[in-house]
Every structure is written in structure tokens, then in C-alpha cells.
N, CA, C and O atoms as a CHARMM CRD file, in Angstrom:
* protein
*
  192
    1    1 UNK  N     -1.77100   1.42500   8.81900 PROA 1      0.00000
    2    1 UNK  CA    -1.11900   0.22100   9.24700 PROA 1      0.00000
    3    1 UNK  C      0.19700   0.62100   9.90800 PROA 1      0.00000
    4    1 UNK  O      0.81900   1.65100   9.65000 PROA 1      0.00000
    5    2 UNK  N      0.58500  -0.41200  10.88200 PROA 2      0.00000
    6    2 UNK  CA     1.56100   0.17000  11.78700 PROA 2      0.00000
    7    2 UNK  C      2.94400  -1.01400  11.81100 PROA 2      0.00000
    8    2 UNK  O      2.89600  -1.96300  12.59400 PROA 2      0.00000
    9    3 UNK  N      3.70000  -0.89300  11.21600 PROA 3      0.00000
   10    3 UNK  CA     4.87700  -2.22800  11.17700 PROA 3      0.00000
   11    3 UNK  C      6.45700  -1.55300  11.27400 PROA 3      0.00000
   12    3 UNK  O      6.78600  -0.40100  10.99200 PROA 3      0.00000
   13    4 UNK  N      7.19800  -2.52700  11.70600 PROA 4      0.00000
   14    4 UNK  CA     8.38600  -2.30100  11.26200 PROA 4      0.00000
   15    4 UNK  C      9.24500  -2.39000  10.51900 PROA 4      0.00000
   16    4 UNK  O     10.37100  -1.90900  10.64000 PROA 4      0.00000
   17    5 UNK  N      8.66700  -3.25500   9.32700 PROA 5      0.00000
   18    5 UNK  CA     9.26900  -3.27700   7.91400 PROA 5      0.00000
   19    5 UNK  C      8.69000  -2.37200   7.38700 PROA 5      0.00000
   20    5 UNK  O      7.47200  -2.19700   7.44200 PROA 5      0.00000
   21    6 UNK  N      9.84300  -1.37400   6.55300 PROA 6      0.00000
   22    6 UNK  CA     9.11900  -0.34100   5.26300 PROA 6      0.00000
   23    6 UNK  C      9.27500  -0.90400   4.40100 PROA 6      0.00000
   24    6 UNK  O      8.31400  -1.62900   4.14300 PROA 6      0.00000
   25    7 UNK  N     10.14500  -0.97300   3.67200 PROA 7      0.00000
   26    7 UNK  CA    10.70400  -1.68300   2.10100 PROA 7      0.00000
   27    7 UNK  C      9.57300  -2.30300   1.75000 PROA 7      0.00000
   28    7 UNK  O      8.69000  -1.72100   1.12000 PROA 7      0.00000
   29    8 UNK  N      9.48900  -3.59900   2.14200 PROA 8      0.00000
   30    8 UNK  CA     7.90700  -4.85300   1.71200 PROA 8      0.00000
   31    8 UNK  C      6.88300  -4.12500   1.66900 PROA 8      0.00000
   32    8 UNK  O      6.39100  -4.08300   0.54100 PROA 8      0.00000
   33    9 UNK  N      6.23000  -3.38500   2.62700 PROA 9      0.00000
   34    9 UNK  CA     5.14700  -3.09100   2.72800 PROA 9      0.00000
   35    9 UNK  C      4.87600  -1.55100   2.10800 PROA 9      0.00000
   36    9 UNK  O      3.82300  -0.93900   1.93100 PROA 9      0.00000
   37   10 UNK  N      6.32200  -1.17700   1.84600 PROA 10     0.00000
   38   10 UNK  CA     5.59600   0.32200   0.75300 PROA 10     0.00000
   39   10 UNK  C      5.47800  -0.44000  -0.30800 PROA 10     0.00000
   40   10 UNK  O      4.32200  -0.67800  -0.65700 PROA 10     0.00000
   41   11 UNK  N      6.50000  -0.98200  -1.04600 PROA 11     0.00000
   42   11 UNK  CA     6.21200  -1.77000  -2.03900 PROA 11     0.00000
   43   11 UNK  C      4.89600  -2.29900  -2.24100 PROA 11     0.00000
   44   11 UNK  O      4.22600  -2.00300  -3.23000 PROA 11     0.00000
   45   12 UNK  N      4.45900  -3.15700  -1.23600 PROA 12     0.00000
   46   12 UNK  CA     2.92000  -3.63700  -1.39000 PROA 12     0.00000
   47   12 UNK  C      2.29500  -3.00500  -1.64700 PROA 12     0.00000
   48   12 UNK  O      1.79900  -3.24500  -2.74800 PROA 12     0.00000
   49   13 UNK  N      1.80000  -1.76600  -0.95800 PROA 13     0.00000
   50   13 UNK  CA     1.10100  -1.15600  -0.72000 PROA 13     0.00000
   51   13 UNK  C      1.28200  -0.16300  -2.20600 PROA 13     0.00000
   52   13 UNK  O      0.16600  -0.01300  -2.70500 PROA 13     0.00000
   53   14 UNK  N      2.00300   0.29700  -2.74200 PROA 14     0.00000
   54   14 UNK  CA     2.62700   0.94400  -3.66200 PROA 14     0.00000
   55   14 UNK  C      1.44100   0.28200  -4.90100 PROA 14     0.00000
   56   14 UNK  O      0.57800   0.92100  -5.50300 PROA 14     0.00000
   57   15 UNK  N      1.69000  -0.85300  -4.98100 PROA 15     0.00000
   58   15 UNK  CA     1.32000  -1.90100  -6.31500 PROA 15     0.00000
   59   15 UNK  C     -0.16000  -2.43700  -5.89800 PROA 15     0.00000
   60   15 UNK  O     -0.71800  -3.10700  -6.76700 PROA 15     0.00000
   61   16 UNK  N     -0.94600  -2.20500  -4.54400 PROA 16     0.00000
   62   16 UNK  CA    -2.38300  -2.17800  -4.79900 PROA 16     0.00000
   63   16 UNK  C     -2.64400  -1.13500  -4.62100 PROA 16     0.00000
   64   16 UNK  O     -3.65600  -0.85100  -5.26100 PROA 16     0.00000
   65   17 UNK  N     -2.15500  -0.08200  -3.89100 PROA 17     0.00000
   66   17 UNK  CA    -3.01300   1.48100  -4.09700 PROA 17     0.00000
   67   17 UNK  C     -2.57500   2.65500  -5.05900 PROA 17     0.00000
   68   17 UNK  O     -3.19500   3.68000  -5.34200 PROA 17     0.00000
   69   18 UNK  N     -1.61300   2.31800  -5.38900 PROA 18     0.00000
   70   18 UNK  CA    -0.99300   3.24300  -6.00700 PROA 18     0.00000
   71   18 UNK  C     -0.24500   4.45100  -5.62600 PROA 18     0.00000
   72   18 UNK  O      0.40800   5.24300  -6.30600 PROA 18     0.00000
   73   19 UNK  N     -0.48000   4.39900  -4.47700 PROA 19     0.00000
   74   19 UNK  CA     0.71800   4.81800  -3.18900 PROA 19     0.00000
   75   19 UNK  C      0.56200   5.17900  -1.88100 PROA 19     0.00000
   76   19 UNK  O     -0.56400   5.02300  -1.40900 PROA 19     0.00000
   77   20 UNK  N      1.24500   5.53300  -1.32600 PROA 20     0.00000
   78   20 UNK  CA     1.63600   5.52000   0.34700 PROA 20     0.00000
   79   20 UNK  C      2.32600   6.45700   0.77300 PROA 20     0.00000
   80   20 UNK  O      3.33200   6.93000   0.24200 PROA 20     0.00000
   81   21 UNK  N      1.66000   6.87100   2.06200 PROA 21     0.00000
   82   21 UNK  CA     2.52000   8.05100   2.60800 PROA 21     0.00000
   83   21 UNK  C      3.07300   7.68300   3.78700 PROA 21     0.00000
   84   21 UNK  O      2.22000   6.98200   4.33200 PROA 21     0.00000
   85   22 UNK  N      4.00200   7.76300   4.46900 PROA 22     0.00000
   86   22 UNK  CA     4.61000   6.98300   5.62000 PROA 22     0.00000
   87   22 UNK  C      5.57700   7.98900   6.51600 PROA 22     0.00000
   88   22 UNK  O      6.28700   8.89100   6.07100 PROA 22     0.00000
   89   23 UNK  N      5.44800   7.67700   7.59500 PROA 23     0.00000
   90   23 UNK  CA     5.98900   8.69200   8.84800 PROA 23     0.00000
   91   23 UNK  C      6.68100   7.70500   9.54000 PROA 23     0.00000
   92   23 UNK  O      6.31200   6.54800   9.33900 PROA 23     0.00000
   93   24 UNK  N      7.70800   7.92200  10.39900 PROA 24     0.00000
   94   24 UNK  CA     8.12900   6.88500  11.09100 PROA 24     0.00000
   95   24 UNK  C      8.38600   7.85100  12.84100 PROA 24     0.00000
   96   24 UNK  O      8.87600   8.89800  13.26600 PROA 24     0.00000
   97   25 UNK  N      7.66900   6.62300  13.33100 PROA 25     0.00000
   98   25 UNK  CA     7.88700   6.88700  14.73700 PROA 25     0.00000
   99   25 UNK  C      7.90400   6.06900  16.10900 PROA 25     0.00000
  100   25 UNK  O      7.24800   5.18200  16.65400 PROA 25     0.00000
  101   26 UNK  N      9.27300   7.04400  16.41700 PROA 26     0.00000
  102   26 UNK  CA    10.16900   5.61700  17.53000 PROA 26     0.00000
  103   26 UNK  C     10.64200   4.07100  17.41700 PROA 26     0.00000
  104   26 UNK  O     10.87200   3.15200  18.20300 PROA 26     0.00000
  105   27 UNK  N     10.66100   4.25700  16.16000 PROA 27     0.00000
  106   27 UNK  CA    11.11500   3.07200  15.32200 PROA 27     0.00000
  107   27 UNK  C     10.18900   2.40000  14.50400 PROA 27     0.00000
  108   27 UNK  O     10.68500   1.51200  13.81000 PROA 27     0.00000
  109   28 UNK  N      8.73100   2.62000  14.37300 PROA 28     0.00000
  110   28 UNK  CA     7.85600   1.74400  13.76800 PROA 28     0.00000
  111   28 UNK  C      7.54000   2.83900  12.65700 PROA 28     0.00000
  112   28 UNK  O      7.85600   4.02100  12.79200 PROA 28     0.00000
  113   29 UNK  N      6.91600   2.34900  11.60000 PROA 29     0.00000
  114   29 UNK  CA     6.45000   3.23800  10.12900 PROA 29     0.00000
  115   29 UNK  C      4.97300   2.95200   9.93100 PROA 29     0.00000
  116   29 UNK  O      4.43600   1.87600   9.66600 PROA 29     0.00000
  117   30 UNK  N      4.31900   4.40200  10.15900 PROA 30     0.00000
  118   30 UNK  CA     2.91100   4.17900  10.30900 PROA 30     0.00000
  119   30 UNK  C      2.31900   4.52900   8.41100 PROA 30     0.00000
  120   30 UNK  O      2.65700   5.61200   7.93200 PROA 30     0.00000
  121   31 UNK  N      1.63500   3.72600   7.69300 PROA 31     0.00000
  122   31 UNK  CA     1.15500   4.19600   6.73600 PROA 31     0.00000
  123   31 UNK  C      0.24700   4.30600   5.95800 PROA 31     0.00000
  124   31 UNK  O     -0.28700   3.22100   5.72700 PROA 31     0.00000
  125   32 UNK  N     -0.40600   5.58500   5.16200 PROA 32     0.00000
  126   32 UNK  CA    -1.14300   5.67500   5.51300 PROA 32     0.00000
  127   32 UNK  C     -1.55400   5.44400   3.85600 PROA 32     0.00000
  128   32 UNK  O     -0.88400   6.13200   3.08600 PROA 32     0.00000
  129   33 UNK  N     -2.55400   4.57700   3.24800 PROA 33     0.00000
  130   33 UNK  CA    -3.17400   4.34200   1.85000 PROA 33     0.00000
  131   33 UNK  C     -4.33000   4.44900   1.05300 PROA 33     0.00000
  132   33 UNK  O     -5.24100   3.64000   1.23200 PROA 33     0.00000
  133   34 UNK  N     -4.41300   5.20900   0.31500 PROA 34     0.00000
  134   34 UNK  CA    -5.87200   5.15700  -0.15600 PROA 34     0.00000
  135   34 UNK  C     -6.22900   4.92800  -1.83700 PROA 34     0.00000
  136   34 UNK  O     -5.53000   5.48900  -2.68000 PROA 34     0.00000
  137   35 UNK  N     -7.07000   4.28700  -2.12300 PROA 35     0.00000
  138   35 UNK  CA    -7.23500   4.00100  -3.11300 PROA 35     0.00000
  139   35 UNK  C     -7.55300   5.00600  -3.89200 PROA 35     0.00000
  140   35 UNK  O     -8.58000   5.45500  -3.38400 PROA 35     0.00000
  141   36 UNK  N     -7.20700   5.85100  -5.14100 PROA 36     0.00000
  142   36 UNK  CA    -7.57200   6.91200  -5.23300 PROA 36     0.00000
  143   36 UNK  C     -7.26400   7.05600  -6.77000 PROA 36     0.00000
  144   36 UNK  O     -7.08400   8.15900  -7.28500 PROA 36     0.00000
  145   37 UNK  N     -7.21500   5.87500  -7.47100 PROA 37     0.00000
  146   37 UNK  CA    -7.50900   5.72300  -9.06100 PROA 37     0.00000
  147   37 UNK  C     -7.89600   4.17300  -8.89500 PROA 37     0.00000
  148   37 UNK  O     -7.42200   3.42000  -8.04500 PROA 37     0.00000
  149   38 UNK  N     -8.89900   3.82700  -9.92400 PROA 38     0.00000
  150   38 UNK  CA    -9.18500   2.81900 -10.09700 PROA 38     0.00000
  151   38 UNK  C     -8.45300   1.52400 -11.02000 PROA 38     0.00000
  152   38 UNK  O     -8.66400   0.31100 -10.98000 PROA 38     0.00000
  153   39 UNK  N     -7.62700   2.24000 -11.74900 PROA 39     0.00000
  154   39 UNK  CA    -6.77300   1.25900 -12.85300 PROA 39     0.00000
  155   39 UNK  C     -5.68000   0.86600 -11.41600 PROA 39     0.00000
  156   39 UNK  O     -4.66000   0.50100 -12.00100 PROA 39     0.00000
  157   40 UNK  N     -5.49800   0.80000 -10.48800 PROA 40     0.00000
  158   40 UNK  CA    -4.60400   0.37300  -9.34700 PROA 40     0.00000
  159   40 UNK  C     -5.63500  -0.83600  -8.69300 PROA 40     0.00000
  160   40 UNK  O     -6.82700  -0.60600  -8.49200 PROA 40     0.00000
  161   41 UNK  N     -4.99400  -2.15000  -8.39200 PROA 41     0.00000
  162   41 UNK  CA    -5.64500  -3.07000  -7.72800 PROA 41     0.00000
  163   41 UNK  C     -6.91100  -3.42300  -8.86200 PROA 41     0.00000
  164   41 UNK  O     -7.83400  -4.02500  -8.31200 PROA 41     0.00000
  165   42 UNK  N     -7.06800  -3.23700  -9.92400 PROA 42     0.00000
  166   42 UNK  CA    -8.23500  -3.46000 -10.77800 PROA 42     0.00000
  167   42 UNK  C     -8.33000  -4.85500 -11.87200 PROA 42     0.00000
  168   42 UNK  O     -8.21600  -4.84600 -13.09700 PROA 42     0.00000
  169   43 UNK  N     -8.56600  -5.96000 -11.00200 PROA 43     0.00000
  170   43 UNK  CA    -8.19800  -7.04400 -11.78400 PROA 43     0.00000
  171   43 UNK  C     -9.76300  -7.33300 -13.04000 PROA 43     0.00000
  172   43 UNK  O    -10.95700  -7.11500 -12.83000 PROA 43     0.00000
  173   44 UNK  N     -8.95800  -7.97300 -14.49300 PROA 44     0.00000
  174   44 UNK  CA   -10.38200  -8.61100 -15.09700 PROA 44     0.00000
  175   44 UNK  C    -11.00300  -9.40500 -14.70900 PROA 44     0.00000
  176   44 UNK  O    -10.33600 -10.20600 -14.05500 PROA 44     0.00000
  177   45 UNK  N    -12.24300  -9.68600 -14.77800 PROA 45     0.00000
  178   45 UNK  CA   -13.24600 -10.89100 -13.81100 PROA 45     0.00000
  179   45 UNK  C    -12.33500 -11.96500 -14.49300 PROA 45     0.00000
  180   45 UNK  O    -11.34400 -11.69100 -15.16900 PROA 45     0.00000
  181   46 UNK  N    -12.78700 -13.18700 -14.23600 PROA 46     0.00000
  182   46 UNK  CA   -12.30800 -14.42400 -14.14100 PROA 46     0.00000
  183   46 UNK  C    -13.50700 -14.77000 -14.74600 PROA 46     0.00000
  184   46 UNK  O    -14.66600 -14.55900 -14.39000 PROA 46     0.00000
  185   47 UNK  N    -12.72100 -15.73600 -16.40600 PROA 47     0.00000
  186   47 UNK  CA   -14.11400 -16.36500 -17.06100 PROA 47     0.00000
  187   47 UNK  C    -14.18800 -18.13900 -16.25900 PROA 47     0.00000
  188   47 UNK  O    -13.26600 -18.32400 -15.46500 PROA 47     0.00000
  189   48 UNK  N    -14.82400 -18.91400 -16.36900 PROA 48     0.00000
  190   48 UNK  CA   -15.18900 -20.24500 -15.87600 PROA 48     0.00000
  191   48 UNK  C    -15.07300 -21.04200 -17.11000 PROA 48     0.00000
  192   48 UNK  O    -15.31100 -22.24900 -17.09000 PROA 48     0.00000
């Protein structure tokens, strides 16, 4: 993903993947995420 806010979006990105690697270039912060434990982003089903 390619933006010019870092702060928000490492953060985001931080708290569903469990982290982020980020480069910045010519002013924009490209970054890059992968899911790579499962207890990250792992919600309980939803009872009815």
C-alpha cells in the first residue's frame, strides 16, 4: 500500500498483521504486510 500518512496506517496495519515494514519514497511511505501469525486479526465467530 502506497500513502502519505505513516502514523495511522502503521498503526493499523500493526494491530491486523502484526506488523509492517515501510520505506519512504519522495515523500510517500510504501508498506509492505503480511500476515504471518494467526492469533493477529483472529476474531471469535459471532454466536446468533
Amino acid at each position: 500500500m502506497v500513502t502519505k500518512r505513516r502514523e495511522w496506517y502503521k498503526n493499523k496495519l500493526i494491530s491486523v498483521f502484526g506488523g509492517v515494514e515501510i520505506h519512504e519514497t519522495d515523500g510517500y511511505f510504501v508498506f509492505i504486510a503480511e500476515r504471518r501469525c494467526l492469533k493477529y486479526a483472529n476474531k471469535a465467530p459471532r454466536r446468533a
